[in-house]
C-alpha positions, 0 to 999 in steps of 0.5 A: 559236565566232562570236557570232550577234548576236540579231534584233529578232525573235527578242528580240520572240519570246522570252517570257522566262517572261512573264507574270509577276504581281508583288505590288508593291513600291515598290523596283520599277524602275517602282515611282515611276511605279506610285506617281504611278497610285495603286500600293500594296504588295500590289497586283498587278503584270504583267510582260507578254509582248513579243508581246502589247505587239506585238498591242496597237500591231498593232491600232491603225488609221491615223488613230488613237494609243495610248500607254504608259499605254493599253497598260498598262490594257490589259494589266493588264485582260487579266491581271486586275491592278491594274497593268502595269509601265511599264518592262517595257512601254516595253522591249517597246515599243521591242523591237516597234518595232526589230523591225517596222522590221528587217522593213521594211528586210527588204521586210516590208510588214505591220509593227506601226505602232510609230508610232502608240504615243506616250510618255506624254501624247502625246509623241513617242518619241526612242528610236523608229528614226531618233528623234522625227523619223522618228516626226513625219514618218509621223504627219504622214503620218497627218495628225496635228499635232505641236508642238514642246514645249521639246525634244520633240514632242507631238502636238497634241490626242492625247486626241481620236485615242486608240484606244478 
């Protein structure tokens, strides 16, 4: 019997039993990261579903950004939790982004504009298709700034082009 190799879309579409709301734990993989926002055991904890990761980053207009962080609010809010695990988030997102670009090279013309979701404080995500140039050069497109940080990439006042 021959594998068949799964597509980037069918792992966006797979829900996996998601939602999932934990009690939190500082063991969890992203238990320092919910930690440093102000986590405490007991408080409620979402694993989101990759499809609604993808809608959140869907709904980000050109001109505009988003980050980790944002998406996480965002989704913890919808869940009615304290939190959103970063980790599970940050899967999903480069999930939704291997997939919009699979359907761009597939001839797709309304792909999720992965782009436009940055890392945390307004970084530029290297784990992106094609890694932090490829992202820099379609936010230059959009007409934002990006500085060179050390080894990364920033966008240069990120704060103010936030989706609200």
């Amino acid at each position: 019997m021959a594998y068949k190799r799964t597509s980037w879309r069918e792992k966006l579409e797979d829900s996996k039993k998601f939602p999932k709301i934990l009690q939190f734990d500082p063991k969890f993989p992203c238990g320092r990261a919910l930690q440093k926002m102000g986590a405490r055991p007991g408080d409620s904890v979402v694993l989101p579903p990759p499809l609604e990761v993808d809608e959140i980053m869907r709904n980000v207009p050109r001109g505009k950004l988003i980050t980790l962080n944002e998406i996480c609010r965002q989704l913890a809010a919808r869940h009615n939790t304290d939190y959103c695990c970063t980790l599970t988030t940050g899967i999903f997102v480069m999930t939704a982004a291997n997939a919009a670009e699979q359907a761009r090279s597939e001839g797709e013309k309304n792909t999720t504009p992965y782009w436009r979701t940055l890392k945390m404080n307004g970084e530029l995500n290297e784990k992106y298709p094609g890694g932090a140039e490829a992202q820099r050069e379609l936010l230059e497109q959009e007409g934002h700034v990006p500085v060179r940080r050390g080894r990364k990439y920033v966008i240069l006042d990120y704060e103010s082009y936030l989706v609200e």
